[in-house]
PDB file of N, CA, C and O in Angstrom, chain B, residues numbered from 101:
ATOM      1  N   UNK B 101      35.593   2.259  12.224  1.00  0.00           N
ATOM      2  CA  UNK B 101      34.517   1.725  11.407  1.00  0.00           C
ATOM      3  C   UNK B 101      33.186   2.013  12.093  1.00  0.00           C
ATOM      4  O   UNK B 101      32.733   1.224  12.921  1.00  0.00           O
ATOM      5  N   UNK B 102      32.500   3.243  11.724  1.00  0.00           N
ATOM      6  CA  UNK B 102      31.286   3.326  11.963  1.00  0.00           C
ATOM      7  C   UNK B 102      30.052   2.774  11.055  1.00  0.00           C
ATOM      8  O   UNK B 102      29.840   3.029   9.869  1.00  0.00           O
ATOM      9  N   UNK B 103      29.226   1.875  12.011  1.00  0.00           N
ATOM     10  CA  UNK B 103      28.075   1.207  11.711  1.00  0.00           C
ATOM     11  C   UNK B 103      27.202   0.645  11.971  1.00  0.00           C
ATOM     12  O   UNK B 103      27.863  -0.375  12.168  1.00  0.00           O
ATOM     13  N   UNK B 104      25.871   0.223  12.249  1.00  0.00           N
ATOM     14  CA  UNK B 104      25.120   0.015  12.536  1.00  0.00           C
ATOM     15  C   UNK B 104      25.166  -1.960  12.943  1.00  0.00           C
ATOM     16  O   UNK B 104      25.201  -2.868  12.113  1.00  0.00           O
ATOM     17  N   UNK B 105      25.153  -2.051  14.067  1.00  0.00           N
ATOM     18  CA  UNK B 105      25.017  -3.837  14.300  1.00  0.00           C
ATOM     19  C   UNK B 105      23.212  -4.091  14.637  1.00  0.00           C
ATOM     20  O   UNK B 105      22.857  -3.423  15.608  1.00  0.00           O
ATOM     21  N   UNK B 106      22.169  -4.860  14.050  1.00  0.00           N
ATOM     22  CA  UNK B 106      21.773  -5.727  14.377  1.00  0.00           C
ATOM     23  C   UNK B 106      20.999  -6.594  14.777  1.00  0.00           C
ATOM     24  O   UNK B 106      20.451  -7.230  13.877  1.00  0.00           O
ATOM     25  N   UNK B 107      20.605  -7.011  16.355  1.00  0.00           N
ATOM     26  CA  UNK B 107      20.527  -8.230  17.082  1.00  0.00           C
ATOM     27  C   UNK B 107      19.472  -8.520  16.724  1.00  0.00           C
ATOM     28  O   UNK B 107      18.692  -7.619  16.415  1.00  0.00           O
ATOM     29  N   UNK B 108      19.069  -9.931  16.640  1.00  0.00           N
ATOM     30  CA  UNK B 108      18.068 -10.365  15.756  1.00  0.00           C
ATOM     31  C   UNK B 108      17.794 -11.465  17.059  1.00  0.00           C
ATOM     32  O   UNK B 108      18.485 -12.472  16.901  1.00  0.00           O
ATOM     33  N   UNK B 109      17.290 -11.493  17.806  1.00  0.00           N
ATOM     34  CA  UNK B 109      17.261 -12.506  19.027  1.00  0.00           C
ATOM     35  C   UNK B 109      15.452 -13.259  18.826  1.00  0.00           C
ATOM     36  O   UNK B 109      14.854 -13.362  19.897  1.00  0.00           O
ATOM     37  N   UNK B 110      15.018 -13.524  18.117  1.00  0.00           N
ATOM     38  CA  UNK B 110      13.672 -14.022  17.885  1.00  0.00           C
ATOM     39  C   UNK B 110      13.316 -13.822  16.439  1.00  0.00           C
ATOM     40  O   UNK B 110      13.907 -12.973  15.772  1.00  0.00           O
ATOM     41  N   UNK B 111      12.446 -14.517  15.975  1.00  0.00           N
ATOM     42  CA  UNK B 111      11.483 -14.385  14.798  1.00  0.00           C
ATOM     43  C   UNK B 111      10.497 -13.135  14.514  1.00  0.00           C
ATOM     44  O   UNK B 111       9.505 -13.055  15.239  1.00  0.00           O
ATOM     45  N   UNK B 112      10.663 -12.296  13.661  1.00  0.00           N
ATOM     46  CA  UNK B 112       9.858 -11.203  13.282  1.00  0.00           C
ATOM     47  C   UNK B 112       8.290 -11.831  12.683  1.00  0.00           C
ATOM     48  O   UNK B 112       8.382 -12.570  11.703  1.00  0.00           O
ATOM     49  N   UNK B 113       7.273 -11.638  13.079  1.00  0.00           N
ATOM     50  CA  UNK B 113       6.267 -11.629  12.409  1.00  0.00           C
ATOM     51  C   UNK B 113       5.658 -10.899  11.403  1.00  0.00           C
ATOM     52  O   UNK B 113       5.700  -9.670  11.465  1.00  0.00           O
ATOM     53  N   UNK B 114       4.970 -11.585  10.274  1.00  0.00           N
ATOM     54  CA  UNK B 114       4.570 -10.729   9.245  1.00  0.00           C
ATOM     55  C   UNK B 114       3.269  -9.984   9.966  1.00  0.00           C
ATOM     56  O   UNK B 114       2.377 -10.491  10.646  1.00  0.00           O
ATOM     57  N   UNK B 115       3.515  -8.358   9.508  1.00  0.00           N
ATOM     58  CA  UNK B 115       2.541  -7.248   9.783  1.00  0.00           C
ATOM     59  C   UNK B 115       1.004  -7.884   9.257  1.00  0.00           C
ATOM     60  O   UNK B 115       1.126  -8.297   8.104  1.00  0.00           O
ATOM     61  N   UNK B 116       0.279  -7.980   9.534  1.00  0.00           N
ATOM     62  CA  UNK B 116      -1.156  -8.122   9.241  1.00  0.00           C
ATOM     63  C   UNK B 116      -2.170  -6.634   8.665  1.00  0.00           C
ATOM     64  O   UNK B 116      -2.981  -6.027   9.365  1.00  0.00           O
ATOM     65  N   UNK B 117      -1.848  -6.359   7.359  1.00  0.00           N
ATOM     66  CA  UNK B 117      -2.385  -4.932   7.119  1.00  0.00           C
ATOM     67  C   UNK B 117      -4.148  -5.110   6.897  1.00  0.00           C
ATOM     68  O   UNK B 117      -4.308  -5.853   5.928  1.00  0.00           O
ATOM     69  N   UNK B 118      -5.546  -4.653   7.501  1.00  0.00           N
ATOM     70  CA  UNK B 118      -6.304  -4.489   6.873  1.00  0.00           C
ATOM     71  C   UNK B 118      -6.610  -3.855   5.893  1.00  0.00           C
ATOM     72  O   UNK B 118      -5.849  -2.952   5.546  1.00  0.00           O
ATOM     73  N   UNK B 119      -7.885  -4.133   5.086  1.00  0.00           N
ATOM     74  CA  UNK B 119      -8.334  -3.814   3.778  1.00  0.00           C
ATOM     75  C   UNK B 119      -8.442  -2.704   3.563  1.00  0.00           C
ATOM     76  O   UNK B 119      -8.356  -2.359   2.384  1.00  0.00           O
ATOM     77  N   UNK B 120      -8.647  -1.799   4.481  1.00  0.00           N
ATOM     78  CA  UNK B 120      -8.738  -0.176   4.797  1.00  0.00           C
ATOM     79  C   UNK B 120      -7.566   0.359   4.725  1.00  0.00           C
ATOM     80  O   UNK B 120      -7.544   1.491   4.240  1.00  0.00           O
ATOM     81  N   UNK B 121      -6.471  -0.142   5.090  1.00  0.00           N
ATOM     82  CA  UNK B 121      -5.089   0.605   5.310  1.00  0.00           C
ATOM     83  C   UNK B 121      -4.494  -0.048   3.846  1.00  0.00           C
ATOM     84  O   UNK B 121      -3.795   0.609   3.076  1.00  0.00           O
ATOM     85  N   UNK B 122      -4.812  -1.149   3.662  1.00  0.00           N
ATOM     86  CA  UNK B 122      -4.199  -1.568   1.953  1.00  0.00           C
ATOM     87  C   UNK B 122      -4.688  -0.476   1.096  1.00  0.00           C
ATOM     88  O   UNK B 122      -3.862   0.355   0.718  1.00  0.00           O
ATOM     89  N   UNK B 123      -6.466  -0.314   0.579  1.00  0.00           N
ATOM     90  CA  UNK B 123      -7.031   0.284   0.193  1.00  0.00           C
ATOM     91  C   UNK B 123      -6.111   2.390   0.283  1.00  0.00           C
ATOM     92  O   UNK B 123      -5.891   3.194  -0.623  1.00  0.00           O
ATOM     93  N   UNK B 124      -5.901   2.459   1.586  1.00  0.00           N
ATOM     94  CA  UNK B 124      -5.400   3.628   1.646  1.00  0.00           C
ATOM     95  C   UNK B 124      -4.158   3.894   1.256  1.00  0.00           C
ATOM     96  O   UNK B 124      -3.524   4.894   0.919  1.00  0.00           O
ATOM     97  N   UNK B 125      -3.942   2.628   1.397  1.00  0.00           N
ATOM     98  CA  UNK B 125      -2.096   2.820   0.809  1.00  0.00           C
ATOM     99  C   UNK B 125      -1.984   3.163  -0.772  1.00  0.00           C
ATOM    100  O   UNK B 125      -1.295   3.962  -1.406  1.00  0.00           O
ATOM    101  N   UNK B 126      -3.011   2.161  -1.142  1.00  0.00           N
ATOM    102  CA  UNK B 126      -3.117   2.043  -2.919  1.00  0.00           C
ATOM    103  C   UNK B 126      -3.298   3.743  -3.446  1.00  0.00           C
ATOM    104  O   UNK B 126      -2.603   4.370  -4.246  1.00  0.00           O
ATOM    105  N   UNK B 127      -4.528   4.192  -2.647  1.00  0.00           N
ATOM    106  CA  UNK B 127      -5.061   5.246  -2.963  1.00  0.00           C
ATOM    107  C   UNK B 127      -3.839   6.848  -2.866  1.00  0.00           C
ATOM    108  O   UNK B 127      -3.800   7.841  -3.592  1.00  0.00           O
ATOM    109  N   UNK B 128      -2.898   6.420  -1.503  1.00  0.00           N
ATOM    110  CA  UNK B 128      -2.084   7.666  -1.341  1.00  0.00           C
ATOM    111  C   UNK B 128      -1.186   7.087  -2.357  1.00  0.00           C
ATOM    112  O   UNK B 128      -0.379   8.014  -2.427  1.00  0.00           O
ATOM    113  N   UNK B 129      -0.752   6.188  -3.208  1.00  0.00           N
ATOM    114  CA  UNK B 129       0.068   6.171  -3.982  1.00  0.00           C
ATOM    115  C   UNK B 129      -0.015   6.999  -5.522  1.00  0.00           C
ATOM    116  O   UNK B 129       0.930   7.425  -6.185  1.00  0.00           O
ATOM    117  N   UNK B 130      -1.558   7.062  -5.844  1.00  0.00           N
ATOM    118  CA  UNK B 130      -1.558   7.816  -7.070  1.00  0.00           C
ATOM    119  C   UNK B 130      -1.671   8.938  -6.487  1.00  0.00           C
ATOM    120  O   UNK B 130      -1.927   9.415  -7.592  1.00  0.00           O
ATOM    121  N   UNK B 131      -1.726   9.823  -5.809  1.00  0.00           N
ATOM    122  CA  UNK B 131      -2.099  10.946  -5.375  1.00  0.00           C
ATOM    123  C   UNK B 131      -0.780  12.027  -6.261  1.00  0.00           C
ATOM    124  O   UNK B 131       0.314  11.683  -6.708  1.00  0.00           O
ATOM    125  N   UNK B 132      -1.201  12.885  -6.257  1.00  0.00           N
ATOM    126  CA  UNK B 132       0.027  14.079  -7.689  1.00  0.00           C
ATOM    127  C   UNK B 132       1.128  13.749  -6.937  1.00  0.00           C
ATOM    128  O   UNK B 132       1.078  13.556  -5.722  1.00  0.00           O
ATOM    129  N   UNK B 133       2.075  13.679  -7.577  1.00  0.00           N
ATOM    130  CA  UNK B 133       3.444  13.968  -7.106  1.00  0.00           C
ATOM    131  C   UNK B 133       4.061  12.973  -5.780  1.00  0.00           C
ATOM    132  O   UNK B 133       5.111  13.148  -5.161  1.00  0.00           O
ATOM    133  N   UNK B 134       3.074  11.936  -5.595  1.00  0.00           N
ATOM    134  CA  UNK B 134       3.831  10.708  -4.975  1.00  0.00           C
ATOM    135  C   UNK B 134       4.768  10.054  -5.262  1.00  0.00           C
ATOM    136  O   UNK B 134       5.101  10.464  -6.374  1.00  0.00           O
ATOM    137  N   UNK B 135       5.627   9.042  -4.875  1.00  0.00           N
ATOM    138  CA  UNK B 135       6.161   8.495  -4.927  1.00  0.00           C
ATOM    139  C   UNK B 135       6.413   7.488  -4.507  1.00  0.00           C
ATOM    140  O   UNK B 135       7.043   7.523  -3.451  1.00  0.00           O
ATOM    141  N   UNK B 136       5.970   5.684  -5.254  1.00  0.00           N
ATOM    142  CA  UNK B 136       5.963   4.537  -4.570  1.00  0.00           C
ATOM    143  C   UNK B 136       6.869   4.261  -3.588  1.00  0.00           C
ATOM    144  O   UNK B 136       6.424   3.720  -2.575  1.00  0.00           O
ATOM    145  N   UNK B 137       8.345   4.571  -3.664  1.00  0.00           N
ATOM    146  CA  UNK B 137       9.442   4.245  -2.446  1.00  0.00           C
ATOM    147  C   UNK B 137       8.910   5.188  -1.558  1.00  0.00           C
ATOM    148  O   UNK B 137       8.521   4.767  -0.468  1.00  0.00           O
ATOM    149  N   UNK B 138       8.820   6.341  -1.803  1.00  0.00           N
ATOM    150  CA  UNK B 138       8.426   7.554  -0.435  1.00  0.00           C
ATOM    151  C   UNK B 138       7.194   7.005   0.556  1.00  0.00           C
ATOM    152  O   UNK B 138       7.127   7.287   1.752  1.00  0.00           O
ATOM    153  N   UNK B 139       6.173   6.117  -0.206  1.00  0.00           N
ATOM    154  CA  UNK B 139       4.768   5.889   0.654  1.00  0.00           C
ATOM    155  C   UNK B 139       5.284   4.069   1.406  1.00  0.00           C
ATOM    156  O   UNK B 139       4.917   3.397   2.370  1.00  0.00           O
ATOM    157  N   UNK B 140       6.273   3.913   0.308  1.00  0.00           N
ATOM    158  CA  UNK B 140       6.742   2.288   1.089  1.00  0.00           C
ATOM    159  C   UNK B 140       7.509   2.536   2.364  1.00  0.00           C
ATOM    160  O   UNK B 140       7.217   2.045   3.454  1.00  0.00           O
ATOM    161  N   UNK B 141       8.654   3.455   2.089  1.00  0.00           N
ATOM    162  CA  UNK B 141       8.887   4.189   3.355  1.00  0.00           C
ATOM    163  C   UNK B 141       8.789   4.585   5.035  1.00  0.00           C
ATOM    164  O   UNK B 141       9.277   4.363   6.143  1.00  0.00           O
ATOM    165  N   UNK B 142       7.796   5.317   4.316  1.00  0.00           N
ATOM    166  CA  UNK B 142       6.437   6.191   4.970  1.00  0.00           C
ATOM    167  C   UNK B 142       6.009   5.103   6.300  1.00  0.00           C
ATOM    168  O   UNK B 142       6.057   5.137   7.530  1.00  0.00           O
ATOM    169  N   UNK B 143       5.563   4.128   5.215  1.00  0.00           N
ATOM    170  CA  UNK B 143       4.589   2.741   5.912  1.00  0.00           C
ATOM    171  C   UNK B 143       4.700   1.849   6.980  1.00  0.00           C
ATOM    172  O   UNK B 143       3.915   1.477   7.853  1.00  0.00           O
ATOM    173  N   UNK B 144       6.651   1.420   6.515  1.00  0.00           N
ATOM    174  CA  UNK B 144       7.150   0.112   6.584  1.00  0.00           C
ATOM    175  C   UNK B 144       7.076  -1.064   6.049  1.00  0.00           C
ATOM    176  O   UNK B 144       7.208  -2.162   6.591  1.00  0.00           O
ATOM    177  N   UNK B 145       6.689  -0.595   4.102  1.00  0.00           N
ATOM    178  CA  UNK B 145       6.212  -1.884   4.024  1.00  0.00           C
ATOM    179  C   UNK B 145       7.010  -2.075   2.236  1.00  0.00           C
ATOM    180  O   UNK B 145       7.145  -1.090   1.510  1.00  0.00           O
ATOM    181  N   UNK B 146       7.323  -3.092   1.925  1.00  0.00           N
ATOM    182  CA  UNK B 146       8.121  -3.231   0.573  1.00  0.00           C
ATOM    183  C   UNK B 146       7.073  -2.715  -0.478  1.00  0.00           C
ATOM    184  O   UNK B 146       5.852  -2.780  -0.336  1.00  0.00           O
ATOM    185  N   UNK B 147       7.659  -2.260  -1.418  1.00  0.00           N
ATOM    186  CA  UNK B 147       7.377  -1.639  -2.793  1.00  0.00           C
ATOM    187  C   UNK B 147       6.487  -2.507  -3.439  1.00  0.00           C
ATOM    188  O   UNK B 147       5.330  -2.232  -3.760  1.00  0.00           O
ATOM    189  N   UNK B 148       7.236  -3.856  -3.665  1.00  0.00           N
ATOM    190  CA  UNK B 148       6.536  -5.125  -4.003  1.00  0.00           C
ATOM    191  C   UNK B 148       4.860  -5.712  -3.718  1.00  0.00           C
ATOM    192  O   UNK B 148       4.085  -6.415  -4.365  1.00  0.00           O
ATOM    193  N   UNK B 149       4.801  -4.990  -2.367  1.00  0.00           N
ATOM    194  CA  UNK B 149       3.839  -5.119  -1.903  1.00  0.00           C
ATOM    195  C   UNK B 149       2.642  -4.173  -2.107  1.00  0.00           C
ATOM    196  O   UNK B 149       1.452  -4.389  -1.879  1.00  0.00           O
ATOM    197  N   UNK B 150       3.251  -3.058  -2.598  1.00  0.00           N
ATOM    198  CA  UNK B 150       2.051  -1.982  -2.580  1.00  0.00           C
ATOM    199  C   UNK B 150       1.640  -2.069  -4.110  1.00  0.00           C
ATOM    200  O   UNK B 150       0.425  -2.084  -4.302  1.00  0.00           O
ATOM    201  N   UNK B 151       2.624  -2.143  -5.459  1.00  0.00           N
ATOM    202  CA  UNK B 151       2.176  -2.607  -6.295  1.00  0.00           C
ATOM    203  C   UNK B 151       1.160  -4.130  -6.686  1.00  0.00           C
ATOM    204  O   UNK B 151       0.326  -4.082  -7.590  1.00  0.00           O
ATOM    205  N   UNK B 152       1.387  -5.375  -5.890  1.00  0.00           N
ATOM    206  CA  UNK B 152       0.621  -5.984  -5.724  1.00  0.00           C
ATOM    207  C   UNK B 152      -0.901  -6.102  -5.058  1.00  0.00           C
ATOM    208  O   UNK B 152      -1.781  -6.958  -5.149  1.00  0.00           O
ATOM    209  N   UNK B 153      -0.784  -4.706  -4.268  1.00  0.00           N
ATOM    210  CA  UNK B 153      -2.391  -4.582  -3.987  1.00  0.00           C
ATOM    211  C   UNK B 153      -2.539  -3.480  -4.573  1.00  0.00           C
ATOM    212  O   UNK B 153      -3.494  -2.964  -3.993  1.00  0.00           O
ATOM    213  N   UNK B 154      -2.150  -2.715  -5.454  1.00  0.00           N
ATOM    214  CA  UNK B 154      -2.573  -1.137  -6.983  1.00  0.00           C
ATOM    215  C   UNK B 154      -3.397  -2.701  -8.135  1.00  0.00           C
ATOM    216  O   UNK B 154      -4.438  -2.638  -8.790  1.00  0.00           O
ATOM    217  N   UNK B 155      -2.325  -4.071  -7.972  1.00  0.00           N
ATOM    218  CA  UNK B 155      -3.106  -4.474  -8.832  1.00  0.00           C
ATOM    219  C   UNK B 155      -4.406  -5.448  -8.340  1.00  0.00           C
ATOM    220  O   UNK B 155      -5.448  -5.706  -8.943  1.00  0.00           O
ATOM    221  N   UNK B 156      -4.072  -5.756  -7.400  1.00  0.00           N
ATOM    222  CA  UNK B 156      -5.502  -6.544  -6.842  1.00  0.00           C
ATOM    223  C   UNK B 156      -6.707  -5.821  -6.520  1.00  0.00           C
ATOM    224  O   UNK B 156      -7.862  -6.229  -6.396  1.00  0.00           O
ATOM    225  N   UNK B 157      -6.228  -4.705  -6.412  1.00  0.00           N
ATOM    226  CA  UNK B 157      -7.489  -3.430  -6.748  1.00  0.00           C
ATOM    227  C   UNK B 157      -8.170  -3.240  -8.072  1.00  0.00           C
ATOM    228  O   UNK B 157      -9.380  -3.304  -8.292  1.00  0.00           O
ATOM    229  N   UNK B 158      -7.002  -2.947  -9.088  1.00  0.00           N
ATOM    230  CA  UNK B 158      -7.736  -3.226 -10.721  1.00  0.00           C
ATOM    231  C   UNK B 158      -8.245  -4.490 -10.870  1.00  0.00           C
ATOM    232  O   UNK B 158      -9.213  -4.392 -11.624  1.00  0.00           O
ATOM    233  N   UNK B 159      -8.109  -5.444 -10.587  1.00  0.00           N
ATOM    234  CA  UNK B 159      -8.571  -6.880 -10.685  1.00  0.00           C
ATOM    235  C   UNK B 159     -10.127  -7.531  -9.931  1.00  0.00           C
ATOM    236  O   UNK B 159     -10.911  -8.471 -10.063  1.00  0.00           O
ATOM    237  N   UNK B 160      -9.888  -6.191  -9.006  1.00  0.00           N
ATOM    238  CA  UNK B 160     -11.746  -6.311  -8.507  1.00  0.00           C
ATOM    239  C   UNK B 160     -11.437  -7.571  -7.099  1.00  0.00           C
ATOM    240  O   UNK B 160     -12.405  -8.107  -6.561  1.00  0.00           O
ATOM    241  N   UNK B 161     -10.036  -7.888  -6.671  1.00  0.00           N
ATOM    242  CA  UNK B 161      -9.786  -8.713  -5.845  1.00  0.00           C
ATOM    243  C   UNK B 161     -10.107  -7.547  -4.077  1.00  0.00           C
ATOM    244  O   UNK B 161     -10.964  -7.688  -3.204  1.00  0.00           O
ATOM    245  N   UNK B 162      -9.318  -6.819  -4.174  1.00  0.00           N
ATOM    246  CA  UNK B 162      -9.738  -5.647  -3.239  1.00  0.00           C
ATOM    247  C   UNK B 162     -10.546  -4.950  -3.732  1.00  0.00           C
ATOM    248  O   UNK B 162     -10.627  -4.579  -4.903  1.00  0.00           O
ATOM    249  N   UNK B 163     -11.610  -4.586  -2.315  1.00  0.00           N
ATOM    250  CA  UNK B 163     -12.263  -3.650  -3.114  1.00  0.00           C
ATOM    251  C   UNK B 163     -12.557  -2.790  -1.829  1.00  0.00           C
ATOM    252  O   UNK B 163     -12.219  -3.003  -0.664  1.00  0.00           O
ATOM    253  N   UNK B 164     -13.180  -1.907  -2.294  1.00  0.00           N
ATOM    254  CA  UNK B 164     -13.438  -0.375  -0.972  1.00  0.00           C
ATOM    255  C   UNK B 164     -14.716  -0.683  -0.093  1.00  0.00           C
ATOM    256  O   UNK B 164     -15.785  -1.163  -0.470  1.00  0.00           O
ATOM    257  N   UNK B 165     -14.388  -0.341   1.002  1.00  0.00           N
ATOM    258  CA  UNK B 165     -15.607  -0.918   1.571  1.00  0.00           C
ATOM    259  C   UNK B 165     -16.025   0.895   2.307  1.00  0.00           C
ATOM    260  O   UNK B 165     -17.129   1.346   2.004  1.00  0.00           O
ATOM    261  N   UNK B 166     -15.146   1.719   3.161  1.00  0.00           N
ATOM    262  CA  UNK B 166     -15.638   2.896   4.099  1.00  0.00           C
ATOM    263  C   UNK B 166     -14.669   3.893   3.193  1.00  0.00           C
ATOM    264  O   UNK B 166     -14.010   4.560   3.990  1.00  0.00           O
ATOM    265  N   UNK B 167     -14.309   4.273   1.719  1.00  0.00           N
ATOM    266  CA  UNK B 167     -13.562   4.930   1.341  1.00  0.00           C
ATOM    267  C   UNK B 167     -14.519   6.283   0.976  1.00  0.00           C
ATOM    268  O   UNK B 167     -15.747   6.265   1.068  1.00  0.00           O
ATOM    269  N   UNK B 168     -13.953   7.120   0.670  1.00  0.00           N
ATOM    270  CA  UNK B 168     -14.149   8.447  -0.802  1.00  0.00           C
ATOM    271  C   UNK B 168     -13.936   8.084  -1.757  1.00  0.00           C
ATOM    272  O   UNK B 168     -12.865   8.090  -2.363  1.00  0.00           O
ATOM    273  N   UNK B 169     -15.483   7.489  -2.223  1.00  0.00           N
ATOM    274  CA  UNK B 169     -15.141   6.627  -3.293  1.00  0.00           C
ATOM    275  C   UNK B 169     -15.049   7.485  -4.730  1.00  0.00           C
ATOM    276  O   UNK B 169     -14.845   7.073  -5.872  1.00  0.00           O
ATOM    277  N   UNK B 170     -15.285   8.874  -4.214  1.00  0.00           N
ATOM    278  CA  UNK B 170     -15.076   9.235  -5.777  1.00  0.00           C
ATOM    279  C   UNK B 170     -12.989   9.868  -5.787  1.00  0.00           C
ATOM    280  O   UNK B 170     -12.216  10.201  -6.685  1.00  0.00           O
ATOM    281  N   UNK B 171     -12.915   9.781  -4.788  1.00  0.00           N
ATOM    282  CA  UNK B 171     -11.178  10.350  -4.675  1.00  0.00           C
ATOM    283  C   UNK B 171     -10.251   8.553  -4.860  1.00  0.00           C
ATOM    284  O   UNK B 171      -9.056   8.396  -5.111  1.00  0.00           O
ATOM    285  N   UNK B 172     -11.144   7.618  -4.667  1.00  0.00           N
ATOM    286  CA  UNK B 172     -10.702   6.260  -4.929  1.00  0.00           C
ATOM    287  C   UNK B 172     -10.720   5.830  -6.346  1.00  0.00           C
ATOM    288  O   UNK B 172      -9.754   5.145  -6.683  1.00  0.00           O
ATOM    289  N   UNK B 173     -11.760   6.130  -7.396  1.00  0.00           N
ATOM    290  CA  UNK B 173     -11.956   5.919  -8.233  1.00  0.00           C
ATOM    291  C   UNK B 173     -11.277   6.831  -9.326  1.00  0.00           C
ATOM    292  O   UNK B 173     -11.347   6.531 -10.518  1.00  0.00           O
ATOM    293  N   UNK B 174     -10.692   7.828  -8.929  1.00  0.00           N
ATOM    294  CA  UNK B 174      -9.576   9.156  -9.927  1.00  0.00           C
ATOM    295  C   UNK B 174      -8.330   8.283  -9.369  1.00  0.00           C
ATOM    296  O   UNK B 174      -7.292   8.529  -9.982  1.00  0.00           O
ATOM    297  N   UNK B 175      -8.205   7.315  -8.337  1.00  0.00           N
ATOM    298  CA  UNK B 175      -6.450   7.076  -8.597  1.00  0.00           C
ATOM    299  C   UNK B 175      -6.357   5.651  -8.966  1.00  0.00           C
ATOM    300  O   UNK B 175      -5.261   5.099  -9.068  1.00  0.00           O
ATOM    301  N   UNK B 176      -7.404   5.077  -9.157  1.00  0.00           N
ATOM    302  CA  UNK B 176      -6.834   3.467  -9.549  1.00  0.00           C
ATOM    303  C   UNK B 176      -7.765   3.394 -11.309  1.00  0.00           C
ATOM    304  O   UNK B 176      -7.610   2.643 -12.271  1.00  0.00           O
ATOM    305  N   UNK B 177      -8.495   4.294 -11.116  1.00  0.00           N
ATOM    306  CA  UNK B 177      -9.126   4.041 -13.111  1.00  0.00           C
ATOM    307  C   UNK B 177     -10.480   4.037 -12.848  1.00  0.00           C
ATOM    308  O   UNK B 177     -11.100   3.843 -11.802  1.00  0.00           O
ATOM    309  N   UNK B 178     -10.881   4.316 -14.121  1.00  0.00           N
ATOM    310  CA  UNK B 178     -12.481   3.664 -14.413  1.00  0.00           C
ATOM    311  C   UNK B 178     -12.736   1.956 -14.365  1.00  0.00           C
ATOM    312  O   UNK B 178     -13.826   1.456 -14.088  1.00  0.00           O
ATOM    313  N   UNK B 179     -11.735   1.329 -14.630  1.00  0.00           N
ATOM    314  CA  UNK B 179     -12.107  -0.028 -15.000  1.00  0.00           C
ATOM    315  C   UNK B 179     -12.256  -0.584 -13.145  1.00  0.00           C
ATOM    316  O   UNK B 179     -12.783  -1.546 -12.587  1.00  0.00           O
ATOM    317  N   UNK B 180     -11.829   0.079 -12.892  1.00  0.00           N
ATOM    318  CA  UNK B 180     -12.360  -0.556 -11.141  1.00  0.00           C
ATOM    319  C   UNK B 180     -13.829  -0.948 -10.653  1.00  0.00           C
ATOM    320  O   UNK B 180     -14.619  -0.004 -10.663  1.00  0.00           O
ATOM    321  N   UNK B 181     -14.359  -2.248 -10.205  1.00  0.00           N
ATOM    322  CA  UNK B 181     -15.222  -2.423 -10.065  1.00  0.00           C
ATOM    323  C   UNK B 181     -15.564  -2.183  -8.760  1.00  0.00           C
ATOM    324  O   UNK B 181     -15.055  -3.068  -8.073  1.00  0.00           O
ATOM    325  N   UNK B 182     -16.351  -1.198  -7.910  1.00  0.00           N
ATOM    326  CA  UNK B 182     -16.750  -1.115  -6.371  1.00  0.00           C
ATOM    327  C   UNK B 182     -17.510  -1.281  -6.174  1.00  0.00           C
ATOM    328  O   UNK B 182     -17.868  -1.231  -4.998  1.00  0.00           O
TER     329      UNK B 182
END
């Protein structure tokens, strides 16, 4: 039986992502020919999570602060407020 064991000897802490690396995550997700599991992947970070900040971005909750804002604004919409 080959397989992978394990050891879990302490509490994992939740990753602390800044607004820049959220923002970038959102942004490499529309990019041509991405793929949300491939960039969750990529990251280390759940699917769940990257769609919840694609939408807190449309919602004007995140917003861009040091981006390319015109390569930011072709992957999340016009209705984005920056």
């Amino acid at each position: 039986m080959d397989g992978v064991v394990e050891i879990i000897t302490g509490r994992e802490r939740r990753r602390r992502w800044s607004l820049d690396d959220k923002l970038r995550l959102v942004a490499e997700m529309a990019d041509p020919g991405a793929r949300v599991r491939a960039v969750a992947a990529r990251h280390g970070v759940c699917e769940s999570l990257l769609f919840a900040w694609r939408r807190q971005v449309r919602d004007g909750v995140l917003t861009a602060s040091e981006l390319d804002f015109g390569h930011f604004r072709s992957c999340v919409g016009p209705e984005v407020r920056l």
